[in-house]
C-alpha positions in Angstrom: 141.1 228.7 116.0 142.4 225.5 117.7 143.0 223.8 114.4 146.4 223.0 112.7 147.6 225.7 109.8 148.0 222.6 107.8 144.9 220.8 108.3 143.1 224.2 107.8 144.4 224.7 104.1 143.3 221.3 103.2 139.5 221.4 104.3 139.9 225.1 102.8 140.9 223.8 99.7 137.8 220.8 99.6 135.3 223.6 101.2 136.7 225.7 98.0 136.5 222.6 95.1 132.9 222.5 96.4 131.8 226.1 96.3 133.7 226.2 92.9 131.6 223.3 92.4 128.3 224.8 92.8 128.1 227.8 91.6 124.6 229.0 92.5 125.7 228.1 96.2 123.7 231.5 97.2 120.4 230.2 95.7 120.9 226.8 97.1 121.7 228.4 100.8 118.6 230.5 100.2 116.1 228.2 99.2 117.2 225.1 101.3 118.3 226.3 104.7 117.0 228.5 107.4 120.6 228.6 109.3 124.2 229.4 108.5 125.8 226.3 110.2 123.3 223.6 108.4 124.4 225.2 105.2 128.2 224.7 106.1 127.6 221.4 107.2 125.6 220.8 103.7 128.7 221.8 102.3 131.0 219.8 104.2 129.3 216.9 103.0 129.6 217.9 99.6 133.2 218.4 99.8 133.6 214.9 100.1 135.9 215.2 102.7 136.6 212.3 105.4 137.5 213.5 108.6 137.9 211.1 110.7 139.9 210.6 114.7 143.0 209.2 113.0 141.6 205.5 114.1 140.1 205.0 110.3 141.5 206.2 107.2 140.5 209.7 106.0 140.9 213.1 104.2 141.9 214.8 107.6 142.1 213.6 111.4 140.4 216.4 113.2 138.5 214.3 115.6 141.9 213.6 117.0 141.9 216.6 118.5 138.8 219.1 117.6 135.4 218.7 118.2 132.2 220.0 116.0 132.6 223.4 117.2 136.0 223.7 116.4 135.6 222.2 112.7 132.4 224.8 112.2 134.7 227.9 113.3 137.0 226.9 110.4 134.3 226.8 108.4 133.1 230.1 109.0 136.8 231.4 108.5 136.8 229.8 105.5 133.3 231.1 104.5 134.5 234.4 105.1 137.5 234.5 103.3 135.5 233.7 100.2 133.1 236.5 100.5 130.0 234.4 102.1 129.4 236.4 105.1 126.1 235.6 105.6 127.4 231.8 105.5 129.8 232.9 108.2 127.2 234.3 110.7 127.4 231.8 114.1 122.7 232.8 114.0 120.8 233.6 111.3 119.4 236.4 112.7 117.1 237.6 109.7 113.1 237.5 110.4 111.5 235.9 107.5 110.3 239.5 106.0 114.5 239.8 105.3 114.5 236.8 103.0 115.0 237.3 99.3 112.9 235.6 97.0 114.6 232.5 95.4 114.0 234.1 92.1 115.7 237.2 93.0 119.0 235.3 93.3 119.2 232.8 90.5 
């Protein structure tokens, strides 16, 4: 990963606030989003964070020197770490037959 140690702990601890947050985050993945990375995004944005390119104030200045793709692979590392495989995934590569029911989850 091409991000900082440092900077990586603090969007790990707002991507962690925000899970804690939500705590049906497997239902809301499940019956909102068809891919992995929309779902991290979602729950970017729900972090609250502000990343910005160190031009305007902010959380965190990763546009400074990262670009989406970087961000979204700490993301998934963070995902992973917290047991959400299936938000780590880079595809989604179930076929809709693979889908649990929304009322099998919550």
């Amino acid at each position: 990963m091409k991000i900082k140690p440092e900077d990586y702990e603090i969007l790990k601890n707002f991507i962690e606030k925000a899970i804690n947050c939500n705590p049906n985050v497997e239902a809301y993945y499940f019956s909102n989003f068809y891919q992995p990375r929309e779902f991290r995004e979602a729950m970017l944005y729900a972090s609250k964070i502000r990343i910005t390119d160190g031009l305007e104030e902010g959380d965190l200045h990763l546009y400074a020197y990262l670009n989406d793709d970087h961000i979204d692979t700490a993301l998934r590392s963070i995902f992973r770490e917290n047991g959400f495989t299936w938000a780590a995934m880079k595809k989604d590569d179930r076929t809709p037959g693979e889908l649990r029911p929304i009322k099998d989850i919550i």
